[in-house]
N, C-alpha and C positions, 0 to 999 in steps of 0.2 A: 344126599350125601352129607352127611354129619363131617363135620372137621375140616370141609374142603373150603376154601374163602375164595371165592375170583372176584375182580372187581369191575367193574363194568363204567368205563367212564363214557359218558354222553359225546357225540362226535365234533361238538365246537366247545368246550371245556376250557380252553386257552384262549378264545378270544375273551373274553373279560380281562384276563391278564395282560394282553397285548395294549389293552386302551391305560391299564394303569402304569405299565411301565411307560408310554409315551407321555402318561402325566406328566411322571416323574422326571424323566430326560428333560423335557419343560422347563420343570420348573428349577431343576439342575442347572439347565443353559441360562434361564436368568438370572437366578441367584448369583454365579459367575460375571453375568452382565455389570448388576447391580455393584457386587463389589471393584469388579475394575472402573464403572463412574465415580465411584465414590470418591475410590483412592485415587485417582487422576485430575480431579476437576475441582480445583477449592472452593469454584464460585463464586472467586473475587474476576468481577469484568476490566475496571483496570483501579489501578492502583492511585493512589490520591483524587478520589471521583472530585469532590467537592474544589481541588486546584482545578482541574479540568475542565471542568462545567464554568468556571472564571475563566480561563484562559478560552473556550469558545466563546463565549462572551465578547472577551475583549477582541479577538478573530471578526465577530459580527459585525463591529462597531470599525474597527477597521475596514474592513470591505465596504460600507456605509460610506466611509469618507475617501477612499478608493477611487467610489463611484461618481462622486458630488467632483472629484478632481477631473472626470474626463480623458486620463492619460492614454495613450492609443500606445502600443508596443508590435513589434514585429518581429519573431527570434528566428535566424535564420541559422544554419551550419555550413561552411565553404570549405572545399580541400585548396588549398594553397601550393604554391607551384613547384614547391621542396616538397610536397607531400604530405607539411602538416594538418591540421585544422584549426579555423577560427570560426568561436562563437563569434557570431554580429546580432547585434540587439539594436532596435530602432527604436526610438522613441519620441512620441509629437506629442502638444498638448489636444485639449476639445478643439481646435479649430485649426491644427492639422501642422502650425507650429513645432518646427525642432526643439529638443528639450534639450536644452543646456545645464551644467553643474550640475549633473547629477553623481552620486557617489552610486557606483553598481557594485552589490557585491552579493555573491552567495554557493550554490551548490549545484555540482552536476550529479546524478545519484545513478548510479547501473540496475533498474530493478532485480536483472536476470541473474547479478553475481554479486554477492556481499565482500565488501572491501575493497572496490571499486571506485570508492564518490570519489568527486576531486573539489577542494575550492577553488572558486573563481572570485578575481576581482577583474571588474572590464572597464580599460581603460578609454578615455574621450575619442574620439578620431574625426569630429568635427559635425556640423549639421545634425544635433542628435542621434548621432551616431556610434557606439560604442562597441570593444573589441577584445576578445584574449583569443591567444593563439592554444590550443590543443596540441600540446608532443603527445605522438603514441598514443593516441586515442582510438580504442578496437572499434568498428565498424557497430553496429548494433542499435539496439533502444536504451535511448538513456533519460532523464527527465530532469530537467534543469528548474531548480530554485533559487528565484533571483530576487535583492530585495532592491528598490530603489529612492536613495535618499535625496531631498531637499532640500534643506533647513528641517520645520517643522512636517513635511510634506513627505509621505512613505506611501510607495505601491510596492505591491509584489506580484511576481510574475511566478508563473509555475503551468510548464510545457512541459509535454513527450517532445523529444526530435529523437527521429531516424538517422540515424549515420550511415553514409555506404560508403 
């Protein structure tokens, strides 16, 4: 038959197709990847590296002398008989000595809710013993940062306490 054209296509004709479209979707979905890393991530880790890396530093050499002090701490939390709360902070020397004149001062921090923290400064209450009272302090985890001064003579304390 002159004129008449049929075509005859082979019966898996389309799979070769199917493997290059799924390239393509591929490389489609990464190319998308690539661009939202790019644009989201500067790839600065933090900012002032080289303050940083001095201020660990001086963190190390701290805890170094920290250590050589011996100080023993005990941070406990009390509900009081109004209801409020008070942090109680203990503190002996290496040989189990009450710590006198110490200046307490520092931070309670809410990890779970920002804007939260509260400062603390805790007052003496005798036998190395020191105190602040908590108004309205919600129940929960919170993480106290405390520094403790001497003269020349610095510890820091840094707890989780539970609150119920």
């Amino acid at each position: 038959m002159i004129g008449k054209t049929t075509s005859h296509r082979s019966p898996g004709w389309w799979i070769p197709w199917t493997f290059a479209a799924g390239f393509l979707l591929v490389v489609a979905v990464n190319g998308v990847m690539i661009w939202l890393a790019a644009s989201s991530w500067t790839g600065l880790v933090t900012e002032r590296a080289y303050d940083r890396g001095l201020e660990y530093n001086r963190n190390l050499e701290a805890a170094a002398r920290m250590a050589q002090l011996g100080w023993q701490t005990r941070l406990t939390v009390a509900t009081l008989a109004d209801g409020a709360r008070e942090l109680r902070l203990e503190a002996r020397d290496r040989t189990g000595e009450p710590l006198a004149g110490l200046l307490v001062e520092g931070k309670l921090e809410r990890p779970v809710h920002e804007g939260a923290d509260r400062e603390l400064f805790l007052v003496p209450a005798g036998r190395g013993l020191y105190r602040a009272v908590l108004e309205d302090l919600p129940p929960g985890q919170w993480h106290a940062h405390l520094r403790l001064t001497r003269g020349n003579e610095r510890f820091v304390v840094s707890e989780r306490l539970i609150v119920r």
